[in-house]
C-alpha positions as CSV (number, residue, x, y, z in Angstrom):
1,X,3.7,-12.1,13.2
2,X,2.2,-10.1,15.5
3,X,-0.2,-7.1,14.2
4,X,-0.5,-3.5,16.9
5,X,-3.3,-1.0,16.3
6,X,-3.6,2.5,17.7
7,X,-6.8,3.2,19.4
8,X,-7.9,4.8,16.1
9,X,-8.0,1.5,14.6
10,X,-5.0,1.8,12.8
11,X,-2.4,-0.9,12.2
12,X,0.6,1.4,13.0
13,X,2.9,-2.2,13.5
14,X,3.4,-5.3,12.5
15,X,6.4,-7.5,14.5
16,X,7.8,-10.2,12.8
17,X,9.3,-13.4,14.8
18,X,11.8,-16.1,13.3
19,X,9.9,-19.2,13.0
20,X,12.7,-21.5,14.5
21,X,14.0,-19.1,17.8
22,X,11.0,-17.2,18.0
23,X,12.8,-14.1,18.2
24,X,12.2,-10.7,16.7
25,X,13.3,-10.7,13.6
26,X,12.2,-7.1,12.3
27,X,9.1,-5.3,12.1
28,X,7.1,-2.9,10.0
29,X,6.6,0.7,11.6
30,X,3.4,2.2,9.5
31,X,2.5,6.0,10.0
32,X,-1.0,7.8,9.4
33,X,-1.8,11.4,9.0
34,X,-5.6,12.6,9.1
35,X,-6.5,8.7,8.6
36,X,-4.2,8.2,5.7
37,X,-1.1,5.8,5.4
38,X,2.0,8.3,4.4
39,X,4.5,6.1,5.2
40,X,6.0,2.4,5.8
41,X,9.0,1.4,6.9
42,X,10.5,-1.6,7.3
43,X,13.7,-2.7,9.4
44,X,15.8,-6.1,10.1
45,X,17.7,-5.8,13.2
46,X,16.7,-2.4,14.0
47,X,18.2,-1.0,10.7
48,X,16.3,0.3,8.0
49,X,15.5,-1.3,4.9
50,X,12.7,0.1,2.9
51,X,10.8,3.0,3.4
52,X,7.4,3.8,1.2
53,X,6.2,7.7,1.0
54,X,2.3,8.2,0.0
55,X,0.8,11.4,-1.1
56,X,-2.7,12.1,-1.9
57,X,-5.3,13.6,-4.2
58,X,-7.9,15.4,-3.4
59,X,-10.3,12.5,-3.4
60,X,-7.9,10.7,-1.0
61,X,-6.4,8.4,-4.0
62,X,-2.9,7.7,-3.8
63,X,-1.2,10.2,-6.3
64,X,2.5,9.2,-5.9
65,X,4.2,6.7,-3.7
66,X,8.1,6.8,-3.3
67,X,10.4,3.8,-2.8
68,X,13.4,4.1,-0.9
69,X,16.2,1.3,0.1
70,X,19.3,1.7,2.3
71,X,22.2,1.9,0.4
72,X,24.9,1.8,2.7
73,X,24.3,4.3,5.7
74,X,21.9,6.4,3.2
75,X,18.4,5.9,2.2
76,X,18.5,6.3,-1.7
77,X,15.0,6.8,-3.6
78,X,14.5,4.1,-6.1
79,X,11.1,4.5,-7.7
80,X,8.5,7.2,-7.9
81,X,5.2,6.0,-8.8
82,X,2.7,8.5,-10.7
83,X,-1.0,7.4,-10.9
84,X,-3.6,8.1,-12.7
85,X,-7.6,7.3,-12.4
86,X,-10.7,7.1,-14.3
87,X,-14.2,8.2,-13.3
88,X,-14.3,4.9,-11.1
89,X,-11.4,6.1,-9.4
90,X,-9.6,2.5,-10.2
91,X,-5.9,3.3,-11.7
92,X,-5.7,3.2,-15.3
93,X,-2.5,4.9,-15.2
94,X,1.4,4.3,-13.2
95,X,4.2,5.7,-14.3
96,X,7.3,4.7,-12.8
97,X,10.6,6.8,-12.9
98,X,13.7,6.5,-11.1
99,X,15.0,8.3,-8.2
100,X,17.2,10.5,-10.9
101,X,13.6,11.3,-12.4
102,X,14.7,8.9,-15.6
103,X,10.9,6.3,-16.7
104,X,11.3,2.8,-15.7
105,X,8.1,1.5,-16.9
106,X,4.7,2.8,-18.0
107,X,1.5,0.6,-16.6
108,X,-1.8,0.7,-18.2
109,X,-5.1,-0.8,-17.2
110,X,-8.4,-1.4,-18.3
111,X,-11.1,-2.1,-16.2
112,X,-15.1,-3.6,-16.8
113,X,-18.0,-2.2,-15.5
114,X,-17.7,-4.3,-12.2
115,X,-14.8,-2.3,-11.2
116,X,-12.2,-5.5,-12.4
117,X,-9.1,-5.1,-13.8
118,X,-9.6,-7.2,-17.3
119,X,-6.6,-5.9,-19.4
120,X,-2.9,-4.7,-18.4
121,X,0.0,-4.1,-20.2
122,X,3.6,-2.7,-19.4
123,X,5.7,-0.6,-21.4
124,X,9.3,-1.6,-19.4
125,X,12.9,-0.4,-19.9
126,X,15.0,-3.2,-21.0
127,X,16.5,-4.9,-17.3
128,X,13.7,-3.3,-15.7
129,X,10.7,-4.9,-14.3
130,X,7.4,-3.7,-12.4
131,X,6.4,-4.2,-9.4
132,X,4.8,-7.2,-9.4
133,X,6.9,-8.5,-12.4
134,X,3.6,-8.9,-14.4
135,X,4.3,-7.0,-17.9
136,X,0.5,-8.2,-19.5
137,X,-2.7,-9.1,-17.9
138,X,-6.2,-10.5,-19.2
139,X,-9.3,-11.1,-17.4
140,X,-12.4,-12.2,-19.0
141,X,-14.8,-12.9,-16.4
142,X,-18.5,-14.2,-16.5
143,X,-21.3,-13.5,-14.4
144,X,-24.9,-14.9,-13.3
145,X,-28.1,-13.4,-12.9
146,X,-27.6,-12.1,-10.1
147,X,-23.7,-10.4,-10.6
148,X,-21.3,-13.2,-9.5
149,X,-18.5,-14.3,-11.1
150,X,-19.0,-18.0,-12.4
151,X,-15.4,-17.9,-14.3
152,X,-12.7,-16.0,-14.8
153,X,-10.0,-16.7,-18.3
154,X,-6.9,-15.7,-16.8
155,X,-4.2,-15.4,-18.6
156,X,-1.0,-13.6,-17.1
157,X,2.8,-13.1,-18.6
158,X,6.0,-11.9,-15.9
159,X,9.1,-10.5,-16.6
160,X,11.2,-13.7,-15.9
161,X,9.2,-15.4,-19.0
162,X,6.0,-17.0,-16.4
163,X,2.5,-17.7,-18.3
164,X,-0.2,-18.6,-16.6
165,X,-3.1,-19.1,-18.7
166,X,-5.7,-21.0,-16.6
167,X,-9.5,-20.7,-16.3
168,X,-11.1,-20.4,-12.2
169,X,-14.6,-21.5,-11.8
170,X,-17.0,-20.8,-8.9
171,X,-19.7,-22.3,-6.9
172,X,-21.3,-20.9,-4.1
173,X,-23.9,-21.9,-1.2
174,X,-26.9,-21.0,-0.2
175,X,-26.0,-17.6,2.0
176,X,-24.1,-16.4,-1.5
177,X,-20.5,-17.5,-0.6
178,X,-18.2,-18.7,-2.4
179,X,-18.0,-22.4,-1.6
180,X,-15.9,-24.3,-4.2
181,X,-13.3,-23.1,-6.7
182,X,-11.6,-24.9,-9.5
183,X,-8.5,-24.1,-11.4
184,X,-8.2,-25.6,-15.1
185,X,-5.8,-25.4,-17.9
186,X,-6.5,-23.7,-21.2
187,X,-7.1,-27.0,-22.2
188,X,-9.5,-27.6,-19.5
189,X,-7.5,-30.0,-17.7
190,X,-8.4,-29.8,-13.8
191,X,-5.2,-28.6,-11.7
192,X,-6.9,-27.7,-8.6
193,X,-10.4,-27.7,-6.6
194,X,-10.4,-25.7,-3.6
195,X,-13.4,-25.5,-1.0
196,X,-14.6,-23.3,1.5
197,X,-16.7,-23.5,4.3
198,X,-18.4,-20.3,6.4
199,X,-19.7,-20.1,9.5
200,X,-23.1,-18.9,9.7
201,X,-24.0,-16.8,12.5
């Protein structure tokens, strides 16, 4: 893919080749207003797909975003999503409704005092499903002296019946990056070890 920015900084395109002819296969056409995102839209073959609205609160938080798809020659709305924020300004709060104004789904989240999401859970209609098809969420993470996460208890269920319930461990060098991660089983059965190397400058 190939990323465009305005001379503001802003990522008003993304172009997106096929990865056997190299041709254009679509692209993303992002708009900003006063700095903000207000809108995506996304088209195959120069027709429209998708189109994402944004509106904002005073604080510049998102307070609704609107999903639309093309339904034939017309772009139909098909979720409105209403958020909500604590003090921290993280959401806490989404409420999802359909473009007829009817609630899909309710989201709510809990959050520790590092700003991390450590408990979700979502209220669905039946044959509905969020976003990101997760329906419950917990995170208990540990940190060290110094406020980095050593391990994280992960333990995630989706709408089509996925668990994951795994525990992520970190290790990091001397500049304070993160330079090995492992990925166990509840059991603590070792699934994967991934490592990272940074260039110092």
């Amino acid at each position: 893919q190939q990323d465009i920015y305005d001379s503001l900084g802003h990522k008003h395109t993304v172009v997106h080749f096929n990865p056997t002819t190299g041709k254009i296969d679509g692209y993303t056409w992002n708009t900003f207003q006063d700095g903000r995102l207000v809108s995506v839209e996304e088209f195959c073959n120069d027709k429209l797909l998708k189109k994402i609205e944004y509106t904002y609160t005073s604080n510049s938080l998102v307070d609704k975003e609107k999903i639309s798809t093309t339904m034939g020659q017309e772009l139909a709305i098909n979720l409105i999503l209403k958020y909500t924020y604590n003090a921290a300004q993280k959401p806490v709060k989404v409420v999802a409704t359909s473009g007829k104004g009817k609630k899909e789904y309710t989201l709510k989240a809990e959050y520790n005092s590092n700003g991390v999401e450590v408990k979700r859970k979502v209220s669905v209609k039946k044959g509905f499903m969020p976003q990101d098809s997760i329906l419950e969420l917990t995170n208990l993470p540990k940190y060290d002296s110094i406020g980095r996460v050593v391990s994280e208890q992960i333990y995630i269920k989706c709408a089509n019946g996925r668990l994951v319930n795994t525990v992520n461990s970190y290790s990091y060098d001397k500049q304070g990056n993160i330079s090995q991660k492992t990925e166990s089983d509840k059991s603590g059965n070792l699934l994967y070890t991934y490592s990272y190397k940074c260039n110092s400058k």
